[in-house]
C-alpha positions as CSV (number, residue, x, y, z in Angstrom):
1,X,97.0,-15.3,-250.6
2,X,98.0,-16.2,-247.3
3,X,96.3,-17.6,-244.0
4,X,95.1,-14.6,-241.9
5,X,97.6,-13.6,-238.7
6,X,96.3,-14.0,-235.0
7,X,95.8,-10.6,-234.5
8,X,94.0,-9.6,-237.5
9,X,91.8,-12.7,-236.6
10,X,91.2,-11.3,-233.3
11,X,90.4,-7.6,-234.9
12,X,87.9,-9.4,-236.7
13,X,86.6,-11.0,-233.9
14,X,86.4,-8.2,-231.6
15,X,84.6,-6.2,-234.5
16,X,81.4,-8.4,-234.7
17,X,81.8,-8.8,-230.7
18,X,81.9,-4.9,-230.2
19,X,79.2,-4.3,-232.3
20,X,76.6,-6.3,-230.3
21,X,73.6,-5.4,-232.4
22,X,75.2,-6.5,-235.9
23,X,76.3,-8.9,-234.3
24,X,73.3,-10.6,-233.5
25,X,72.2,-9.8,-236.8
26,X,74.4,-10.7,-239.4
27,X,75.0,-14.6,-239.3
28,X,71.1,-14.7,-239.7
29,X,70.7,-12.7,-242.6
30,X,74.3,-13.2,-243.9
31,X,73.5,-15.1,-246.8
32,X,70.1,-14.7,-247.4
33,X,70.8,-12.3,-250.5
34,X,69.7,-9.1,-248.4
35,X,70.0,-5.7,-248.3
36,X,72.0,-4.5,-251.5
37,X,73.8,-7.3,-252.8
38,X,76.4,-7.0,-256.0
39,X,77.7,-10.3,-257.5
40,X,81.1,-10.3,-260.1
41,X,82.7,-12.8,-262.2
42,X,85.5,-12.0,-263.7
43,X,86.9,-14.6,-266.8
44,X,90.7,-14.4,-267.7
45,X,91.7,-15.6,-270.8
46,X,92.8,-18.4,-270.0
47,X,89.2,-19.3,-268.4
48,X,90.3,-19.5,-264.7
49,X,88.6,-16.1,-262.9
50,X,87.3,-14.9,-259.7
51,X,83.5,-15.3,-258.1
52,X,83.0,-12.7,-256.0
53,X,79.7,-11.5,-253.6
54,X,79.5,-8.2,-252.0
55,X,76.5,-7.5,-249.3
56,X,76.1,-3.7,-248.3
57,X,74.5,-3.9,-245.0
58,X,75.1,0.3,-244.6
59,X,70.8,0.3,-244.3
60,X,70.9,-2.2,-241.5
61,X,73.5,-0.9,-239.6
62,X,71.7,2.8,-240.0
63,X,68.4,1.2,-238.9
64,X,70.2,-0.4,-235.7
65,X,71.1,2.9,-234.9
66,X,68.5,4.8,-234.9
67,X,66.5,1.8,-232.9
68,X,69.9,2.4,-230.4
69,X,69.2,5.9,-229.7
70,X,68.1,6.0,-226.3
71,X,70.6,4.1,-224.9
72,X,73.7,4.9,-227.3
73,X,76.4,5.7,-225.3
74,X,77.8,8.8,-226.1
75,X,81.4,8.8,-224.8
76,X,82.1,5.7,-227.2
77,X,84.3,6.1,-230.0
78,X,83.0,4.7,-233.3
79,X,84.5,1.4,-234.7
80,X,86.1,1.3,-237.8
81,X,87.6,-1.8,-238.7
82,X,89.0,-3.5,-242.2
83,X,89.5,-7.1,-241.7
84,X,90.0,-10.0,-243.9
85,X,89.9,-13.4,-243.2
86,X,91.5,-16.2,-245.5
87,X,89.9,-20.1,-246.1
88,X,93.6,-21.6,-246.5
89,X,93.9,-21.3,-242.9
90,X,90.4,-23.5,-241.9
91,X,90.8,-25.5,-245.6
92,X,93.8,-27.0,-244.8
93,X,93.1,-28.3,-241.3
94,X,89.3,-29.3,-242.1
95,X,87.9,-32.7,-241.2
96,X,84.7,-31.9,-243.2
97,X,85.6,-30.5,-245.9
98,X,86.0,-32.8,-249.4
99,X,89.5,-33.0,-251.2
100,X,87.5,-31.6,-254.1
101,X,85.9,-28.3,-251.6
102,X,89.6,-27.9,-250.4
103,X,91.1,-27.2,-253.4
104,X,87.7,-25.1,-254.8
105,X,87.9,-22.8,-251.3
106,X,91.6,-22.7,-250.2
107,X,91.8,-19.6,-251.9
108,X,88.7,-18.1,-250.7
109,X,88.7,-15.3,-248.7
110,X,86.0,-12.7,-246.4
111,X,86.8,-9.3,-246.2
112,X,84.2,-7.1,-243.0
113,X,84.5,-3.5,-243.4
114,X,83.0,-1.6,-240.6
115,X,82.5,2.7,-240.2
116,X,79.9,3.6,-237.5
117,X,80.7,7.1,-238.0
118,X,79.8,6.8,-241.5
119,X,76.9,4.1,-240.9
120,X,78.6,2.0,-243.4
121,X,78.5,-2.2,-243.5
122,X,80.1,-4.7,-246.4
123,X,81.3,-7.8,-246.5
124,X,83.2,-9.2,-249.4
125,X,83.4,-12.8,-250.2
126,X,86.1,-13.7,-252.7
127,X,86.6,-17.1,-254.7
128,X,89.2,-17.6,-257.2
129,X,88.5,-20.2,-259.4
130,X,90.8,-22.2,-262.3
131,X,88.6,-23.3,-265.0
132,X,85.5,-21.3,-265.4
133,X,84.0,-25.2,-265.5
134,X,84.2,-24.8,-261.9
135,X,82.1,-22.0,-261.5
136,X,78.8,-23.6,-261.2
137,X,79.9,-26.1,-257.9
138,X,81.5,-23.1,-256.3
139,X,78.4,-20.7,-256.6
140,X,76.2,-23.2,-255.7
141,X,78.1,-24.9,-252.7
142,X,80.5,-21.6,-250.8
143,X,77.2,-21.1,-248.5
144,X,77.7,-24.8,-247.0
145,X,81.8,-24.9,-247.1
146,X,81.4,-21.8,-245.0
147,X,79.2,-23.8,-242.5
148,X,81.1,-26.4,-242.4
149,X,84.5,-24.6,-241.7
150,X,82.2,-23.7,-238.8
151,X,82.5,-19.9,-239.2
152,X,80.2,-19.0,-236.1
153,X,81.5,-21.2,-234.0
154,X,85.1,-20.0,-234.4
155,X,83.5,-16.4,-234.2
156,X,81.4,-17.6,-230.7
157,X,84.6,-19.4,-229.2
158,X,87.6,-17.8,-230.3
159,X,87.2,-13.6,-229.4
160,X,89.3,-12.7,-226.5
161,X,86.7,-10.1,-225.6
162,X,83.6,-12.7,-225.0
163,X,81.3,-14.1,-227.0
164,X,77.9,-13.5,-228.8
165,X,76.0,-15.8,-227.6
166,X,72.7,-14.6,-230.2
167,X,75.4,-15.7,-233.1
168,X,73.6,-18.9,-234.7
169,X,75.9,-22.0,-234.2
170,X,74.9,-23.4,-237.4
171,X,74.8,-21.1,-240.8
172,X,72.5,-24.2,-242.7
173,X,70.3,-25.0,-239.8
174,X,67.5,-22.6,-242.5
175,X,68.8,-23.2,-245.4
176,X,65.5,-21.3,-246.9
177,X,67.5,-18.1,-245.1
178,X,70.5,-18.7,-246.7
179,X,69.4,-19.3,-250.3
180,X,65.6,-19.1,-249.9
181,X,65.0,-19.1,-254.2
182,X,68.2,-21.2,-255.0
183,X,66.3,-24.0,-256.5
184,X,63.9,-22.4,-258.6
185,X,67.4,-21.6,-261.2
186,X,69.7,-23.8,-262.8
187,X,73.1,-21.3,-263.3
188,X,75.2,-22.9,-266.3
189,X,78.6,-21.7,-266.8
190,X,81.1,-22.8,-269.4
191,X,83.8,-21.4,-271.9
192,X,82.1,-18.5,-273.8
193,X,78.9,-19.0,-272.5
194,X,77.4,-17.9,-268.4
195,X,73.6,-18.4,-268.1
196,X,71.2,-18.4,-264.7
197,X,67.7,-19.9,-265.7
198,X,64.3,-20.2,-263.8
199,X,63.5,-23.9,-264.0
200,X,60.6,-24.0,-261.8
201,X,58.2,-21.3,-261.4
202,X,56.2,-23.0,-259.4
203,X,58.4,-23.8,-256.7
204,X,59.8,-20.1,-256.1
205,X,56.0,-19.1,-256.0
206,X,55.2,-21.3,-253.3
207,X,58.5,-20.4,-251.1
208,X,56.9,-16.7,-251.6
209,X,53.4,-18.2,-250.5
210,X,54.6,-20.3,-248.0
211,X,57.9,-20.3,-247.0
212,X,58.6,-18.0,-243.7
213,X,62.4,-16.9,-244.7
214,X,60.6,-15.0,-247.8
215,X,58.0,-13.3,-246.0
216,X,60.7,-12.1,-243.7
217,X,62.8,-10.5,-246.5
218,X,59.3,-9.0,-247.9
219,X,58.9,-7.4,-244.5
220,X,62.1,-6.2,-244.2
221,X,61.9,-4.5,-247.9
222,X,58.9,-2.9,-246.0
223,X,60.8,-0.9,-243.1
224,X,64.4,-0.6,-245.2
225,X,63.2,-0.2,-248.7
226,X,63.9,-2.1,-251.4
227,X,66.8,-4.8,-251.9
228,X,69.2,-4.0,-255.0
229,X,70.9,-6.9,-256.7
230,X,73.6,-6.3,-259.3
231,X,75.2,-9.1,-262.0
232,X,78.6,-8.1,-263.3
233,X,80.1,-10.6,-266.0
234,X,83.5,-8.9,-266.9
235,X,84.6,-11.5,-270.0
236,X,88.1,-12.1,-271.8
237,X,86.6,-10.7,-275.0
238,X,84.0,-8.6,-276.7
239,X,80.6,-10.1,-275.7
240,X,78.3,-11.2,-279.1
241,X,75.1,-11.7,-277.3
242,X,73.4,-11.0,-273.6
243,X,70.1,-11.1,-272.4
244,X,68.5,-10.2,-268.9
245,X,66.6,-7.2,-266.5
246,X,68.2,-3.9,-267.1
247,X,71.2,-4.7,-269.0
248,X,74.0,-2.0,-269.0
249,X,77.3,-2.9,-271.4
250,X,80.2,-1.2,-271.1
251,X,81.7,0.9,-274.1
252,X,84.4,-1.9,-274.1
253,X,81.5,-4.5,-274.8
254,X,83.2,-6.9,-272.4
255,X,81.4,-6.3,-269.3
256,X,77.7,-6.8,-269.0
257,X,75.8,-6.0,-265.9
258,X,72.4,-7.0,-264.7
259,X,70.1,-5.2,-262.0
260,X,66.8,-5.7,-260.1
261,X,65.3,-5.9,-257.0
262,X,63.6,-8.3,-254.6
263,X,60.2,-6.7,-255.4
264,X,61.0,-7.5,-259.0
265,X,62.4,-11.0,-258.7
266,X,59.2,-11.8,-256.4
267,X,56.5,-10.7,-258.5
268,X,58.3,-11.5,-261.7
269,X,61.5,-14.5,-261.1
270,X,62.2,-14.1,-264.3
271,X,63.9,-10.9,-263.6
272,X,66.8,-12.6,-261.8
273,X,67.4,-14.5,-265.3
274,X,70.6,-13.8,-267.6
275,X,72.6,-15.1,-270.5
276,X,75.6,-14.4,-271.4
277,X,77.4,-15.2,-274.7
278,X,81.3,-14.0,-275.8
């Protein structure tokens, strides 16, 4: 991969800018595991692989619509815009980042796909990784890297068309938002073997009690329906064993995939557990 050129920068740039209601939304319910939200690993044979998160925001960007009705002009042409932006080019010149999150992200890439005509919404985060050993730092630390390549600011300052100024300036000031049951599992991943384990039950109970970032997904479930999550493992090899919420295996046996949804994993975390064995 290569760094991203100016002008596909600006493209991306000018999307979330020209899009002021999405705008406004999507750096605070980015990473908060909303909306329908499909996460892939892919193992090679030789153990390195690709973690990769896709969030389908199509619902949101419907409902802001029809909320826009009234005063949706009608003369303006629907965006459609395909951008990706790559890591290598923030990685490399990053004063915050650790030699060890350099090399782990330089690779890393975003991809913003945008049809108002067609009310569709997804963003595509990509991580290549070389050892599968690797895995568990990535998954459990991209959400921070990303704040602290300062991706809003560079969205707030950087557009040549003006700035959002309802963009958050800091991704982790709620971390609760970004990751609000993080915690509660312990996700394990090592040569053969990918697991994600509730450790404490009682912790992701009390977020849901008590912890304002969950009621706020539970309400939005409420107006949009409910959230989808999807677990694809593809492996190197025939998988022996697998265990987890509505498991589907291919006819190949070497990908497994796992679904529920956020009304499931809230009355019942265990739903959001898996194993994986190959």
């Amino acid at each position: 991969m290569h760094p991203i050129s100016l002008p596909l920068y600006y493209q991306f740039i000018n999307m979330t800018n020209k899009i002021p209601a999405i705008a406004s939304l999507l750096f605070v319910l980015f990473f908060s595991s909303c909306l329908d939200t499909e996460e892939k690993i892919v193992i090679n044979k030789n153990n390195s692989g690709v973690y990769t998160v896709t969030l389908d925001m199509s619902k949101m960007l419907a409902l802001m619509d029809q909320i826009g009705q009234e005063n949706k002009d009608e003369t303006k042409i629907p965006e459609k815009k395909d951008s990706t932006v790559y890591f290598k080019s923030f990685t490399d010149t990053s004063t915050t980042l650790t030699a060890k999150e350099k090399e782990l992200f330089k690779e890393g890439s975003l991809r913003m796909q945008v049809d108002e005509a067609a009310k569709e919404l997804i963003v595509t985060l990509n991580f290549p990784f070389k050892h599968i050993n690797d895995l568990p730092e990535l998954k459990s630390s991209y959400l921070a890297v990303i704040d602290k390549l300062g991706v809003s600011d560079k969205l707030k300052n950087e557009g040549d068309s003006g700035s959002d100024e309802n963009i958050p300036s800091d991704l982790s000031k709620d971390k609760n938002i970004l990751n609000p049951s993080q915690e509660a599992y312990a996700f394990a991943a090592a040569a053969g073997k990918i697991s994600n384990t509730l450790i404490n039950k009682e912790l992701f109970n009390n977020k849901i009690q008590n912890d304002s970032s969950m009621q706020m997904l539970q309400q939005m479930t409420m107006m949009m329906g409910d959230m989808n999550y999807k677990t694809i493992i593809v492996a190197p090899a025939k998988i022996k064993k697998y265990k987890g919420n509505q498991t589907i295996l291919s006819d190949d046996k070497k990908t497994v995939t796992f679904l529920t949804t956020l009304s499931d994993m809230l009355n019942r975390p265990e739903a959001a557990e898996y194993s994986v064995e190959y």
